[in-house]
N, CA, C and O atoms as a printed pandas DataFrame, in Angstrom:
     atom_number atom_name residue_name chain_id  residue_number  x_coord  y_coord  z_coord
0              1         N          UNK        A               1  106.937  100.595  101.617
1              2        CA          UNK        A               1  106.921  100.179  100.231
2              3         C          UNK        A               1  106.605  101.363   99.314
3              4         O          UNK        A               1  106.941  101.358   98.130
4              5         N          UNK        A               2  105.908  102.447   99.928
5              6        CA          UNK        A               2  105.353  103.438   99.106
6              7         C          UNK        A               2  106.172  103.953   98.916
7              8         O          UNK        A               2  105.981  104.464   97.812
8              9         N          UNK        A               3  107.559  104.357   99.443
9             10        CA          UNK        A               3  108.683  105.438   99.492
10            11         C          UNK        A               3  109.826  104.447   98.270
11            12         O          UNK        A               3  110.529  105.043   97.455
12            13         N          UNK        A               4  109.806  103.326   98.351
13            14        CA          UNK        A               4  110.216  102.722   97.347
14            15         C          UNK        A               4  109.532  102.641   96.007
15            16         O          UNK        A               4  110.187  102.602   94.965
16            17         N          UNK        A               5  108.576  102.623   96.025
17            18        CA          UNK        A               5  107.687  102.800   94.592
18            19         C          UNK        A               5  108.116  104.458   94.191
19            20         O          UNK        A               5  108.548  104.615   93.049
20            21         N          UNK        A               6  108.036  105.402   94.876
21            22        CA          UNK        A               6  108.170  106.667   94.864
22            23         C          UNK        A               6  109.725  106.996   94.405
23            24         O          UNK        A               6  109.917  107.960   93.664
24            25         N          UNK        A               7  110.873  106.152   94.873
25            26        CA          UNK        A               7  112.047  106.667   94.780
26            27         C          UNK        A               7  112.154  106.304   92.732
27            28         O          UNK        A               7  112.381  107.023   91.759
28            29         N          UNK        A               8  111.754  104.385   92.979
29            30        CA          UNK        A               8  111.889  104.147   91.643
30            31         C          UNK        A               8  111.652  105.278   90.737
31            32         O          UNK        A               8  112.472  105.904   90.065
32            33         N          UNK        A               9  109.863  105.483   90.882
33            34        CA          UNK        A               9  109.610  106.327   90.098
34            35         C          UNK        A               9  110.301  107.391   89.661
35            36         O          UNK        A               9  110.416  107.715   88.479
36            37         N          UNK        A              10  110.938  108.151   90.937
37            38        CA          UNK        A              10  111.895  109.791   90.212
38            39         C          UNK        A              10  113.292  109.225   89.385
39            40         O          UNK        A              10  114.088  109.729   88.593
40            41         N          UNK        A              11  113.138  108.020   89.965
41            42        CA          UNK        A              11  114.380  107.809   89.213
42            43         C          UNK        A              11  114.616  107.322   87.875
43            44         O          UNK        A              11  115.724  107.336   87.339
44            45         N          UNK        A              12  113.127  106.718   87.131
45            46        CA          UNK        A              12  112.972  106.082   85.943
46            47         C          UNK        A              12  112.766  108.066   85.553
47            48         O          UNK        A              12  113.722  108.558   84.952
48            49         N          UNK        A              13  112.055  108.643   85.766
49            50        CA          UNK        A              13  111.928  110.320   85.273
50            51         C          UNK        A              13  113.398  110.719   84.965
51            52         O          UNK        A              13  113.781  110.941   83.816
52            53         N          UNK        A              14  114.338  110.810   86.252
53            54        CA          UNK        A              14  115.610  111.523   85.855
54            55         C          UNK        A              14  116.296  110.741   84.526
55            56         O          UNK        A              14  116.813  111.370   83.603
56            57         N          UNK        A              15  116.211  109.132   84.579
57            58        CA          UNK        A              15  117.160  108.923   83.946
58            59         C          UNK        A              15  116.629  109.029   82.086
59            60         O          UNK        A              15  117.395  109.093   81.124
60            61         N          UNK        A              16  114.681  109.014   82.052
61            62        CA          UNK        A              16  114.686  109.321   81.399
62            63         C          UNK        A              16  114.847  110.586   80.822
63            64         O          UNK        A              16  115.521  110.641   79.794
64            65         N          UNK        A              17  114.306  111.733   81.330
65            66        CA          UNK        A              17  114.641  113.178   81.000
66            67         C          UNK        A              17  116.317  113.561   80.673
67            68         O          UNK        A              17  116.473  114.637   80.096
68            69         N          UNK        A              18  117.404  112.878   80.951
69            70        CA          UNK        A              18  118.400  112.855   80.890
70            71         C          UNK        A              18  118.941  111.955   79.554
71            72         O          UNK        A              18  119.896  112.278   78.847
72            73         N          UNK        A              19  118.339  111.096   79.433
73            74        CA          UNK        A              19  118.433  110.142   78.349
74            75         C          UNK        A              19  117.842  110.934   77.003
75            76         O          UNK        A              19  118.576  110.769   76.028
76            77         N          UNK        A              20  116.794  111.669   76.776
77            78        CA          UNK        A              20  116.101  112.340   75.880
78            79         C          UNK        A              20  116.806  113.590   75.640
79            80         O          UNK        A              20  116.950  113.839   74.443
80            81         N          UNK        A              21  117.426  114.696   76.692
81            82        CA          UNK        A              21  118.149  115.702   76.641
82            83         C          UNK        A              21  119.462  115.642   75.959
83            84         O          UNK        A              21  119.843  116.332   75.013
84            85         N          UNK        A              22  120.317  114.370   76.817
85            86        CA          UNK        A              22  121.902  114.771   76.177
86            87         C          UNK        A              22  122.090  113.689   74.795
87            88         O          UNK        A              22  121.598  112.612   74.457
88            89         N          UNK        A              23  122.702  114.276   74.453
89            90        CA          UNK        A              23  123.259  113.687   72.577
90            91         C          UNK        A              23  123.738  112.190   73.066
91            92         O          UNK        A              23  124.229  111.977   74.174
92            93         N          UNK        A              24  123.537  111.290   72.159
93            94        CA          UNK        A              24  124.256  110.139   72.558
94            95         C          UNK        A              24  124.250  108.938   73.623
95            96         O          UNK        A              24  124.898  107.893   73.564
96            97         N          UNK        A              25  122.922  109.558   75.080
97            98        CA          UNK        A              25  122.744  109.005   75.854
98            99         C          UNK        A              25  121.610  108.579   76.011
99           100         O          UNK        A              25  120.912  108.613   77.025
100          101         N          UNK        A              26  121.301  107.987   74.577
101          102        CA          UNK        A              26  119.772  107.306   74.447
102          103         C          UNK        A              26  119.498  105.869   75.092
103          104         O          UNK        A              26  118.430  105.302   74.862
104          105         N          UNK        A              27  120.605  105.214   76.007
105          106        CA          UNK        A              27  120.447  103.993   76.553
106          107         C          UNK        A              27  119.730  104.239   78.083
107          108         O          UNK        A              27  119.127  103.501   78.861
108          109         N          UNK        A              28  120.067  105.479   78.088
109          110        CA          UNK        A              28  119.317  106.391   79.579
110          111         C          UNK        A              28  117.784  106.198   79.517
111          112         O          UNK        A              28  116.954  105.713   80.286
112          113         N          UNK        A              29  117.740  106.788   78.256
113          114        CA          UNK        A              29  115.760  106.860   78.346
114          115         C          UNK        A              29  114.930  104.981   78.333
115          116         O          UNK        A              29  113.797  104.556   78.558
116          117         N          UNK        A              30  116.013  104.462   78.014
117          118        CA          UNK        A              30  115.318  103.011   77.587
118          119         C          UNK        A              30  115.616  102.850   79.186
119          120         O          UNK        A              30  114.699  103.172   79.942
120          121         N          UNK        A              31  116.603  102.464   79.642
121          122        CA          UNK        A              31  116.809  101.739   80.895
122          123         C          UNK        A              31  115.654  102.610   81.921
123          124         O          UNK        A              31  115.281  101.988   82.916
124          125         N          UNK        A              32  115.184  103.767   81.746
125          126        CA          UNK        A              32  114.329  104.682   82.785
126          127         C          UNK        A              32  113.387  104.082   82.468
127          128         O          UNK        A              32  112.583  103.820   83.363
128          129         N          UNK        A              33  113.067  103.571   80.924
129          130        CA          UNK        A              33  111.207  102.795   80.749
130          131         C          UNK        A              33  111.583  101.663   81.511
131          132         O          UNK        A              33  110.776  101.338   82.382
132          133         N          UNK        A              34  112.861  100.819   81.369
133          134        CA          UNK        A              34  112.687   99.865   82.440
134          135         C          UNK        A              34  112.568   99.627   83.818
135          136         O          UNK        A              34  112.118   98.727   84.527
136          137         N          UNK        A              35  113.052  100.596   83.958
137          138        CA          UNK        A              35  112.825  100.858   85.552
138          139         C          UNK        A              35  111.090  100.840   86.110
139          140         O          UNK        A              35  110.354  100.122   86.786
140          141         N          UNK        A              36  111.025  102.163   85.313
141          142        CA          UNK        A              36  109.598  102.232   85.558
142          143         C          UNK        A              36  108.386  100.946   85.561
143          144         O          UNK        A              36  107.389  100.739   86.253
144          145         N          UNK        A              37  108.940  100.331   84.586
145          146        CA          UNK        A              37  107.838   98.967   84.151
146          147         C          UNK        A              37  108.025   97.972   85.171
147          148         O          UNK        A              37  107.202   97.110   85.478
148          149         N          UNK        A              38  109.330   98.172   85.749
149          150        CA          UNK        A              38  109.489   96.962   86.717
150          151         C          UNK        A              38  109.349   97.764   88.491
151          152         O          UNK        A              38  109.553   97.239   89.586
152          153         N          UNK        A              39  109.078   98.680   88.271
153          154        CA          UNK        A              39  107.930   99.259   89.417
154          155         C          UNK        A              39  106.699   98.851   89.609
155          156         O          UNK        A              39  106.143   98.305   90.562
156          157         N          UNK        A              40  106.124   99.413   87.897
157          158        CA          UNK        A              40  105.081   99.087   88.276
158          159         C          UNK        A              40  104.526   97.932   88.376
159          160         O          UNK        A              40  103.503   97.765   89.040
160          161         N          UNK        A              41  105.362   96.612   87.479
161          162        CA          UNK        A              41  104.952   95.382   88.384
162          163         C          UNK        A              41  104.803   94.817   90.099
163          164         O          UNK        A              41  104.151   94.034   90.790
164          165         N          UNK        A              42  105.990   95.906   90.194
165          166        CA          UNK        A              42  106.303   95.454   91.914
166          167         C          UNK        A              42  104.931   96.066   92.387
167          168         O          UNK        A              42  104.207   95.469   93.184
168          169         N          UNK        A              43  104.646   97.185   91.897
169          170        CA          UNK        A              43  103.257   97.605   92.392
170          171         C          UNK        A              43  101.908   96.882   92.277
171          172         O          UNK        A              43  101.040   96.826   93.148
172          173         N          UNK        A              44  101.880   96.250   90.853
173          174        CA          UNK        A              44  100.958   95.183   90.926
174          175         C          UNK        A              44  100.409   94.457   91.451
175          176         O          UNK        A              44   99.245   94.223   91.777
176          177         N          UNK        A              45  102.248   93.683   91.625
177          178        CA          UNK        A              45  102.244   92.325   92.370
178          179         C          UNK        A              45  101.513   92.844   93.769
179          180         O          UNK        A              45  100.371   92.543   94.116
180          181         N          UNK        A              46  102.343   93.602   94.411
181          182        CA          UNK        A              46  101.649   93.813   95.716
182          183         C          UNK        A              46  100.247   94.327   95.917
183          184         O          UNK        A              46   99.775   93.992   97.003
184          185         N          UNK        A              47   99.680   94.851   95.365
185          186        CA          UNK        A              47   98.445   95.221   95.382
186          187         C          UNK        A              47   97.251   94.039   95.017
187          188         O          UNK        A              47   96.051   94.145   95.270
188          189         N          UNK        A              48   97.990   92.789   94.295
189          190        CA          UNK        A              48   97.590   91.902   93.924
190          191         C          UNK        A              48   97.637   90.955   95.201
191          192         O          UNK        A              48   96.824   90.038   95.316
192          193         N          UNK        A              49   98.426   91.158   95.971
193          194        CA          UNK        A              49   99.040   90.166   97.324
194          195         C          UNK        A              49   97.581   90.652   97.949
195          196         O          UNK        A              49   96.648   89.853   98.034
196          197         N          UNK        A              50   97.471   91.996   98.367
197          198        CA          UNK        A              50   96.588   92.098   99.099
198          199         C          UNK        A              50   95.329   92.418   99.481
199          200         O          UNK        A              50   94.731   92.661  100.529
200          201         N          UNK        A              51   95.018   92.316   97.880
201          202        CA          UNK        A              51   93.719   92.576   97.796
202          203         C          UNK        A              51   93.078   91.015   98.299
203          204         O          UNK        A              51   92.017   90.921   98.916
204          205         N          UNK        A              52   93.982   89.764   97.888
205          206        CA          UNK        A              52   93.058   88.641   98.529
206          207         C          UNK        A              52   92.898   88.241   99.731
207          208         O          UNK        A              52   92.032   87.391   99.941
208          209         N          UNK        A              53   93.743   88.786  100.889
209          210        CA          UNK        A              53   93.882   88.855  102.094
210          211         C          UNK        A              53   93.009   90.028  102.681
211          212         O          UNK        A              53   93.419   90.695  103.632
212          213         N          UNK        A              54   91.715   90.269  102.042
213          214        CA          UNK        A              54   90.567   90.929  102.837
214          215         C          UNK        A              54   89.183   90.214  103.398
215          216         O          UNK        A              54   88.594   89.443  102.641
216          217         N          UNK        A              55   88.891   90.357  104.143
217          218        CA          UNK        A              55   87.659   89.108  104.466
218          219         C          UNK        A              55   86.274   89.973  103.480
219          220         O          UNK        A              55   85.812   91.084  103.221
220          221         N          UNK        A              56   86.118   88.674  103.251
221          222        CA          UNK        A              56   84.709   89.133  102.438
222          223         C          UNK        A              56   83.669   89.838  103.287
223          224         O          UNK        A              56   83.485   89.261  104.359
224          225         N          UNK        A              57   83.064   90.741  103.131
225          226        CA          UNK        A              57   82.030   91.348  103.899
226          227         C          UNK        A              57   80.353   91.203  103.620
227          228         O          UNK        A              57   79.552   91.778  104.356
C-alpha cells in the first residue's frame, strides 16, 4: 500500500509542476491537487482501519 501512496504522490507532483510550468495547461495543476487529496484520504481511511484493530494494552 505504501508504494501506492508513494506512486500517487509523484504523480499528483509531476502533474502538478507541469500544470504550473506550461502556458495553458492549468487543468494539470488542479487534477494533481486531486489526486493528491484522494491519496491522502486513501491514507486516512487506512490508517483509520487500523488503528482500531489493536488490542488495548
Amino acid at each position: 500500500m505504501m508504494v501506492f501512496f508513494l506512486l500517487l504522490l509523484v504523480i499528483a507532483l509531476v502533474l502538478g509542476i507541469v500544470g504550473v510550468a506550461a502556458t495553458g495547461l492549468g487543468y494539470l495543476l488542479v487534477i494533481g491537487i486531486a489526486v493528491l487529496v484522494v491519496d491522502l484520504v486513501l491514507v486516512a481511511v487506512r490508517w483509520s482501519r487500523r488503528s482500531g484493530s489493536r488490542p488495548i494494552r
